[in-house]
Structure formats: structure tokens, C-alpha cells
N, C-alpha and C positions, 0 to 999 in steps of 0.2 A: 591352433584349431581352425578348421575353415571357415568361413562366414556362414553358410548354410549350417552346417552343425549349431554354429553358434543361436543362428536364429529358432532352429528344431529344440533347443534345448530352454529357449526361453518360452518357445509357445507349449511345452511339455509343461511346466511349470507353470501357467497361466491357465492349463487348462487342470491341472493338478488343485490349483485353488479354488476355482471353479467347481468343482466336483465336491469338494469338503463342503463347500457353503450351503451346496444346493441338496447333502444328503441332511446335514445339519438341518435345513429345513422340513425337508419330508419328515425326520424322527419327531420334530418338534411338534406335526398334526397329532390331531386327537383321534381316536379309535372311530369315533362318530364320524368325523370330517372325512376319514378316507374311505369309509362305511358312502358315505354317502356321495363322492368320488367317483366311486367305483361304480355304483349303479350309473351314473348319468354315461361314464364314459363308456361303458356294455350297451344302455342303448342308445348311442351312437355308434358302437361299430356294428351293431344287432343290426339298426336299420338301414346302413351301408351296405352289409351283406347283401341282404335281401333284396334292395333295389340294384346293386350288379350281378347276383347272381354267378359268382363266381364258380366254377369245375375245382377249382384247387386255392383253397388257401395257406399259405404261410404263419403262423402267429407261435406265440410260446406262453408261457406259466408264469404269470407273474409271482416276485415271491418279497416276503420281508414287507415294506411300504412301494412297492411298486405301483403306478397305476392302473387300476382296471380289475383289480381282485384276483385272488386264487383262480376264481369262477370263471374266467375269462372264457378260457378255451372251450367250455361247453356252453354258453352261451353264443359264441361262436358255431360250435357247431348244433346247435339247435335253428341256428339261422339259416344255415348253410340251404340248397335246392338238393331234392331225395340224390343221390347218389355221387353227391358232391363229397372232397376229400380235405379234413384239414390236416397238416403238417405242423408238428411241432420237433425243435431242435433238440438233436442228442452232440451234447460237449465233448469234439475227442481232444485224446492227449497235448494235440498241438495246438491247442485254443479255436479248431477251428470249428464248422459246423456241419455235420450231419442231417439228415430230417427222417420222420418218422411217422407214421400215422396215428392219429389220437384215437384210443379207441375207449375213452370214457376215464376219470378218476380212477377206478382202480387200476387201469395198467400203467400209470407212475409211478415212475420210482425214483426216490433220491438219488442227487449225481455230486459234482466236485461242484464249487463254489455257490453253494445251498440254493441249487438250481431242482427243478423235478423235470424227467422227461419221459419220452414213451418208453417202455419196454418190447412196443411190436420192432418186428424190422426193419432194419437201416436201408435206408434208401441210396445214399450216396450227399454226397455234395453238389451234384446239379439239379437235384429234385428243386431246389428251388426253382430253375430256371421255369419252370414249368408253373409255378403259379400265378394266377388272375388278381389276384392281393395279396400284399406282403404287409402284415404288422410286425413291429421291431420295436425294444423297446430303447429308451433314451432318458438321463438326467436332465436332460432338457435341449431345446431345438432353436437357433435361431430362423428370421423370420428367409433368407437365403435356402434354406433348407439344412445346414449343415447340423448334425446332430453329436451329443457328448456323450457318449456310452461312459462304461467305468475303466477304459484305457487296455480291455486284453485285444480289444481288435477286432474279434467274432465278428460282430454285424459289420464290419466293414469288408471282410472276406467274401460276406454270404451277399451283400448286398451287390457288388461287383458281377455277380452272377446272375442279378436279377434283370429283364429285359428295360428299355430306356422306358419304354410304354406304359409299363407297369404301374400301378398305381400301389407305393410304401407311405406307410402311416404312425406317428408314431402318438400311444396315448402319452398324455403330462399331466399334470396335475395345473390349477391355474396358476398365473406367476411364471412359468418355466417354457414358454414361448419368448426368446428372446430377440432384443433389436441384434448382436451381433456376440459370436463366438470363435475362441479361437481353433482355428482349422489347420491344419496338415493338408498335405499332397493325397493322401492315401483315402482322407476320411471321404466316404459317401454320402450326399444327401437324401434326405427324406423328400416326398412332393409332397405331403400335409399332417396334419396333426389333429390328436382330437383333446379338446380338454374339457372338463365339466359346462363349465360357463359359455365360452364361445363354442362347443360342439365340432364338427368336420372344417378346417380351417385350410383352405389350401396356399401354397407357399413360392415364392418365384424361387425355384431349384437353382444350383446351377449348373444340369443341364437343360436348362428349360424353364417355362413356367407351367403353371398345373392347369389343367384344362378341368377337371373333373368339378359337378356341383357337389355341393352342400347334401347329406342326408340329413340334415337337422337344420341348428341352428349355425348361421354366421356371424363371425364380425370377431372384435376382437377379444382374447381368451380375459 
């Protein structure tokens, strides 16, 4: 077997343990703890919104112990400027991503990996290209930027497509802003992160380091 194989299989496995640990911990919060989670990190990206102002947002549904609540995407678009548009992802067959316009709670509907998405029309796969903020979610982010989804790939497709400029965020829970994580060729960084405690936290990517301030609080999660 090649050496590179060899190495891809060992960071697969590293990052396979990673991921057990860190869901094992989300189950272990209390209903309370992530009740109360989830408001701090809504308004943080509530007041993100609002001070950039963005035409087009990116975000999706959290579901299960994710961070930021079911409630996310309306909270979201309650922030949004009058005729502004949020996008949330439709999961196709190839694990990859779609987007779609939110048009309120009830036009969700249940999808494949107990995900909810829109029912209005598909947009395509470059609709992202086109947004002004991109929230994505993640098991956790080291402080590089590089981020640990649950290994099908999605946000690293959709992210690829996002401009270098763009400002992606991803919410965590505190604890799950890490010093270092294992990364692949393929995985894309996030430029910051929000988590209850430390708030809007930006992150040296790397493509870059993040220029954007703070909508709240800083420092460390």
C-alpha cells in the first residue's frame, strides 16, 4: 500500500475517534444546558446578521443536540434586511448539496439522515456561491480553521464553492473549539466560530486569517 494511503487511513481513524468522543459528549448535555446553548449562540449569529447585513445567507437546521436549536433558521431570518434571502441545504443522492429558499417552519420536510430541509425550489449547487454569509455546521473546529463534520463530505463540497472573501461560521457548543485537528487535503476551513461563552471568535484559516470583528463577545470559548 502506498505511504499516502497509508497516512489517509490513519488520519481517517483519528478523525473517526474524534467524532465518537465529541458526540458522546453533546448526548451527555442536559436538555437545560443545550436549551440554554442555543439561545446565547442565536443571538450571536442574530447580531452578526444585523450588523453585516447580508442579501443572501447560507445556514441549515440544526437537528438532534446540534448547536443553535431547531429555531435557528428563523431566528436567522428574522434578522436578515426586508428582502434579504436565506438558503438552507437540500441533501442529494450523492451526499452532495443543493440549496433552497426558507420559507418559514412549515415548508420543512423530513430528508435522509434525520436532516429537515426546504420544500421550495432547488436552486442548484452554486447558489451558494452567491452568499454574503455562510453558516455550516461542525463536531468541532480547531483554532486553524479546519473543521470535523460527521465524515459524508457535504460541507466540504459546498464549501469549495464558497467565495475566499466570504465570511463561514461555524456554531459549537463550548469545549469544541480546538488547539489542533486531524485534516485531509480535501477538508475546508471555517474563518470563525460562535460558541455560547466566548461568542463570534475569529480564527487564523488556512487560507488566511479572518479580518472580520466581533458581533458580541470575544476571547476564548
Amino acid at each position: 500500500m502506498p505511504e499516502f494511503a497509508e497516512d489517509a487511513e490513519v488520519t481517517h481513524d483519528a478523525k473517526r475517534a474524534v467524532r465518537v468522543e465529541l458526540l458522546a459528549r453533546r448526548r451527555a448535555l442536559t436538555e437545560t444546558e443545550r436549551h440554554a446553548a442555543a439561545a446565547r449562540v442565536q443571538d450571536e449569529l442574530a447580531a452578526l446578521v444585523r450588523r453585516l447585513r447580508p442579501t443572501r445567507v447560507a445556514a441549515y437546521v440544526p437537528v438532534g443536540s446540534e448547536p443553535g436549536g431547531a429555531q435557528l433558521p428563523a431566528v436567522l431570518a428574522a434578522a436578515l434586511p426586508v428582502g434579504a434571502q436565506l438558503l438552507l441545504p437540500v441533501l442529494r443522492d450523492d451526499l452532495d448539496l443543493d440549496w433552497a429558499a426558507w420559507a418559514g417552519p412549515q415548508a420543512l420536510v423530513a430528508a435522509g439522515r434525520g436532516i429537515r430541509e426546504p420544500a421550495t425550489t432547488r436552486l442548484g449547487l452554486a447558489a451558494i456561491a452567491a452568499a454574503d454569509l455562510v453558516v455550516v455546521p461542525a463536531l468541532a473546529v480547531d483554532r486553524r480553521g479546519v473543521r470535523l463534520g460527521r465524515g459524508g463530505g457535504s460541507y466540504d463540497r459546498a464549501l469549495a464553492r464558497v467565495p475566499a472573501n466570504v465570511l463561514t461560521v461555524t456554531p459549537l457548543y463550548d469545549g469544541e473549539l480546538l488547539d489542533t485537528l486531524p485534516a485531509e487535503r480535501h477538508d475546508r476551513p471555517v474563518r470563525a466560530v460562535v460558541t455560547p461563552t466566548g461568542g463570534l471568535i475569529p480564527l487564523d484559516t488556512l487560507s488566511g486569517v479572518v479580518t472580520h470583528t466581533s458581533a458580541g463577545r470575544t476571547g476564548p470559548p
